[in-house]
N, C-alpha and C positions, 0 to 999 in steps of 0.2 A: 535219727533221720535229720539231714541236714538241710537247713529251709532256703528256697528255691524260690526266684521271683516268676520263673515261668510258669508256676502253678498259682502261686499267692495274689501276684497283681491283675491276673484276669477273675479268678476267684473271688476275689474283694469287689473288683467290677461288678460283678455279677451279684453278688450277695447287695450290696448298695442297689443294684436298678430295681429287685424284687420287693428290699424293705421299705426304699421309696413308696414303689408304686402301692404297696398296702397301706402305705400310711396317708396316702392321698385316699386309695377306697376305706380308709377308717375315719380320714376326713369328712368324707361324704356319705358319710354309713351304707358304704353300699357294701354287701354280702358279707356282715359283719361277723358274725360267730367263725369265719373260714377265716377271711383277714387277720383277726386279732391273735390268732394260734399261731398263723405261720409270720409276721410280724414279730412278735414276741418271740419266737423259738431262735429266724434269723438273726431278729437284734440282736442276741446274746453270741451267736454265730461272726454275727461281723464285726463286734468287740473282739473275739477272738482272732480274726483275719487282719484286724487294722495295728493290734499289740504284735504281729506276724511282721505285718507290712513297715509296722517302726522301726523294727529289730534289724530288716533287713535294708532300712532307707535311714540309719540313725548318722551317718557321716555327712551326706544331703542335708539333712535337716540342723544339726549342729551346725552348720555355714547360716539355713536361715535364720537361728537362735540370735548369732551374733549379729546379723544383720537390723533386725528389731522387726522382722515381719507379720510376726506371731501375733506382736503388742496390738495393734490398732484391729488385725481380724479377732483378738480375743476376747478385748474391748467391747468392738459391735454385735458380737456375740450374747456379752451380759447384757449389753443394757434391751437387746431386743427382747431375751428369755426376761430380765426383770420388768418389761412394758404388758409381756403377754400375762405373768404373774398377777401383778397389780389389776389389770384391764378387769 
């Protein structure tokens, strides 16, 4: 089967707005035991749509490799995950 952005990039969409919004209701424990299942099932769900979305966006993003775009959002990435780490 040959992968297809008019399935993949609203599919991704859509996978991202659901695991968001759990992880804001896990944030705030609210209806936790239902959140944490479907959360957890879709995360691994939109690792698999986003390694989709690379594959089929990887000539895009080689331009912004060379550019150094990646560098400073990679950057602000670690050091916020290593603040909340340490906190």
């Amino acid at each position: 089967m040959k992968l297809n952005r008019n399935y993949i990039t609203p599919l991704i969409s859509l996978v991202f707005l659901v695991v968001g919004l759990t992880g804001v209701l896990m944030f705030f424990h609210l209806f936790d035991g239902y959140t944490e299942i479907v959360h957890e099932f879709l995360g691994l769900f939109f690792v698999v749509c986003a390694v989709f979305h690379i594959i089929l966006n990887w000539k895009a993003l080689k331009i912004h490799f060379t550019r150094g775009v990646f560098i400073p959002a990679g950057l602000a990435v670690a050091v916020i995950s290593v603040l909340f780490i340490i906190q």
